[in-house]
C-alpha positions as CSV (number, residue, x, y, z in Angstrom):
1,X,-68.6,-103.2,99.0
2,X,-67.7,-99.9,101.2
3,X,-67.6,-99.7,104.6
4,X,-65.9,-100.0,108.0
5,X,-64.0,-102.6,110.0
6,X,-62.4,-102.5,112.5
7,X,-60.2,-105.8,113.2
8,X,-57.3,-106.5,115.7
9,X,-54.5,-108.2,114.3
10,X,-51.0,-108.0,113.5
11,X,-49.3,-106.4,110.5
12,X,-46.3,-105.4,108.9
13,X,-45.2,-104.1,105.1
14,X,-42.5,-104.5,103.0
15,X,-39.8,-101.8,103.2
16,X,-40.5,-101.2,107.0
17,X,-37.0,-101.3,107.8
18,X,-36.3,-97.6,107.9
19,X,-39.7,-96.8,109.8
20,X,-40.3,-96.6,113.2
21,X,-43.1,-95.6,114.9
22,X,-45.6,-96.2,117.9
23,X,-48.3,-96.0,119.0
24,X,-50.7,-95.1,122.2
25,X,-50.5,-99.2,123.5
26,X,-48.5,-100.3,126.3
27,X,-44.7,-100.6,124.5
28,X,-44.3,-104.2,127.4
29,X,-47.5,-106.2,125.4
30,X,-45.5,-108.6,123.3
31,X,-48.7,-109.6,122.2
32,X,-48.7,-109.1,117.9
33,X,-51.8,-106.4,117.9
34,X,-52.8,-103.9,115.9
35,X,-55.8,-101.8,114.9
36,X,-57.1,-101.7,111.8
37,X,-59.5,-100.0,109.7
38,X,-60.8,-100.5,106.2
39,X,-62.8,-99.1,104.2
40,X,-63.2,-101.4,101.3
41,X,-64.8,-100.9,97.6
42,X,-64.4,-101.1,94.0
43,X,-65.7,-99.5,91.1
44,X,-65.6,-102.6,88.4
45,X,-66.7,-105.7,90.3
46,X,-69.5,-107.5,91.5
47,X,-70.3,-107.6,95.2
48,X,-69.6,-111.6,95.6
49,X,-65.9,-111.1,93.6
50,X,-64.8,-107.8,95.4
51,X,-66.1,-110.0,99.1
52,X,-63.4,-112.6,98.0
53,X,-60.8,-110.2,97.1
54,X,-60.9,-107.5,99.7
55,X,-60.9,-110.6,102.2
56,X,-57.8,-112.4,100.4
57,X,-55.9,-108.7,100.7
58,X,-56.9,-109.2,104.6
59,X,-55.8,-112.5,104.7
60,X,-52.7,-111.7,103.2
61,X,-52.1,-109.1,105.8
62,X,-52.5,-111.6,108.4
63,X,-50.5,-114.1,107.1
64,X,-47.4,-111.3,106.2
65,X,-47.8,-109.6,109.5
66,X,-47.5,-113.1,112.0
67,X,-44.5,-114.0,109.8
68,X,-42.5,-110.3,110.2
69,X,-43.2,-110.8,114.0
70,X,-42.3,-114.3,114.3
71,X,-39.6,-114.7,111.8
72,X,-41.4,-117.4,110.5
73,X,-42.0,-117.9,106.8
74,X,-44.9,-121.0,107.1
75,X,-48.0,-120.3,105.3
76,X,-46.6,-117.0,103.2
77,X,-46.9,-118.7,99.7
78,X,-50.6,-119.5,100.8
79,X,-51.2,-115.6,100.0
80,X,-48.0,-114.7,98.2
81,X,-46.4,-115.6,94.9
82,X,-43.9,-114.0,92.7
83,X,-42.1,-111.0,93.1
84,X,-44.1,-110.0,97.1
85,X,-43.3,-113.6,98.2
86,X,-39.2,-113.2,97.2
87,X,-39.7,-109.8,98.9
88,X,-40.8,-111.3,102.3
89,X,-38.4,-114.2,102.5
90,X,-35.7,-110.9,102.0
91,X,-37.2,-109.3,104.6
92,X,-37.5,-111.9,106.9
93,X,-33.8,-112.9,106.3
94,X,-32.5,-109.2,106.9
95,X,-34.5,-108.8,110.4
96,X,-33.8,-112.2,111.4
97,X,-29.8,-111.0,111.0
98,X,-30.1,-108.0,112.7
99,X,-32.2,-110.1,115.8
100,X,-35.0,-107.9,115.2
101,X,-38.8,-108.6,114.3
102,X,-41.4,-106.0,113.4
103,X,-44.9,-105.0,114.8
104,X,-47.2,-102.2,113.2
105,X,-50.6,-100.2,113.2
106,X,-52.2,-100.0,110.0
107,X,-55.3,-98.5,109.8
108,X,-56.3,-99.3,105.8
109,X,-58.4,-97.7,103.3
110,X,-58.6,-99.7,100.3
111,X,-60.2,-99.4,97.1
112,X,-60.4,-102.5,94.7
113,X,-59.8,-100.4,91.3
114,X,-59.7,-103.2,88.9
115,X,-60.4,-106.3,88.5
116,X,-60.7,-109.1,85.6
117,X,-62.4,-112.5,86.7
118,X,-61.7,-114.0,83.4
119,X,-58.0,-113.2,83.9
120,X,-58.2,-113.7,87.2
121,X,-56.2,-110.3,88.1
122,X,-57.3,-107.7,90.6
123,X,-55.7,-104.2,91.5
124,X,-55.9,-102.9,95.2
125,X,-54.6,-99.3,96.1
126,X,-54.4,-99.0,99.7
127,X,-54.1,-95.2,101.1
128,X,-53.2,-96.3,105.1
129,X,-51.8,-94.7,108.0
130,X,-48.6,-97.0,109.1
131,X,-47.4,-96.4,113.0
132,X,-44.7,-99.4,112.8
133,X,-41.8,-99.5,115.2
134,X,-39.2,-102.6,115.1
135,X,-39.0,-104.8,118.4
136,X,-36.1,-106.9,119.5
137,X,-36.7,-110.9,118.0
138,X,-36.2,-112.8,121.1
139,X,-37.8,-110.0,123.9
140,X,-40.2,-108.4,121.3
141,X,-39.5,-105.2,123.2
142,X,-39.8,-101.7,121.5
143,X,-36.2,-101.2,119.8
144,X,-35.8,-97.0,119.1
145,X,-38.4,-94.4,119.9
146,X,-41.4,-94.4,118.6
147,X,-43.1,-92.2,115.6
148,X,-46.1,-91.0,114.5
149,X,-48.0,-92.7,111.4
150,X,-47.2,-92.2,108.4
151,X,-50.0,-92.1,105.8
152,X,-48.6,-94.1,102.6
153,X,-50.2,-95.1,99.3
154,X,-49.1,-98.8,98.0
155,X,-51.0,-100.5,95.1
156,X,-51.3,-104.3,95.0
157,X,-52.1,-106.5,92.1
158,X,-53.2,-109.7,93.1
159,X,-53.6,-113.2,91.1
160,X,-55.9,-116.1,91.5
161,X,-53.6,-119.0,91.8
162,X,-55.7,-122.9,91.9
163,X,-58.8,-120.7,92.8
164,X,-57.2,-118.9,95.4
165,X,-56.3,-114.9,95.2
166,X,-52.2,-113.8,95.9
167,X,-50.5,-110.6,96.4
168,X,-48.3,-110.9,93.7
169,X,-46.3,-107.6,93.7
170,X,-46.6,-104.4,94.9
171,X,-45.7,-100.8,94.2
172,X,-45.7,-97.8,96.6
173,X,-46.9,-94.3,95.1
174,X,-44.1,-91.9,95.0
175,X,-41.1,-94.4,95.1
């Protein structure tokens, strides 16, 4: 599958803590909102199995993203499991002490570069611009100045779990 969407939502990745960024909305919407692009494919799968991953990887971007901005951890083991899942409580628990949440703008570009039905493992690199800035928990206003995006590499290997695909872990290029 390759092409573009374009969807609204809110997001958020692991290991934001140290970025902050903006973006060209109005900083008083407390609205969780973001822009984001994909452009989805894969070299090793069938259309119907790489439609069913690349729209679990959204989901899970979803899911993540209203629980960094909320504080809220309901629903994150419906996309998460292992290692990602322990990483987003952590997360979670570390803005929650310092009374901050987190808002970004991810515009993806993911590539599905492996995956194994029988197995029931698949590998997603995502090359994405990140604009994500920190906002205070209770207000949700803009905390610091913002940044410009930052274009990061993070690979994902998701498993299917009672039918159902799960970030499991993820890695960022470079780190």
């Amino acid at each position: 599958m390759s092409g573009l969407r374009v969807l609204t939502i809110p997001v958020i990745l692991w290991g934001l803590a140290a970025c902050d960024g903006g973006n060209d909305q109005d900083k008083s919407d407390t609205t969780p909102t973001a822009a984001r692009t994909s452009t989805a494919g894969t070299a090793t799968s069938s259309p119907p199995a790489e439609d069913e991953i690349s729209a679990a990887y959204l989901k899970y971007w979803d899911v993540y993203a209203d629980a960094v901005f909320n504080l809220d951890e309901t629903g994150l083991e419906e996309v998460l499991t292992g290692p990602q899942l322990q990483r987003t409580r952590y997360e979670i628990n570390s803005l929650r002490q310092r009374a901050r949440a987190a808002k970004i703008v991810v515009e993806h570009n993911f590539l599905i570069v492996d995956q194994d039905a029988a197995a029931g493992t698949a590998t997603i690199r995502d090359g994405y611009t990140n604009s994500s800035y920190e906002v205070d928990a209770a207000s949700k206003e803009i905390v610091g100045d913002p940044a410009p995006g930052t274009v990061l590499t993070d690979t994902y290997f998701l498993v299917k779990e009672g039918g159902v695909w799960k970030v499991q872990d993820g890695i960022r290029q470079g780190d």
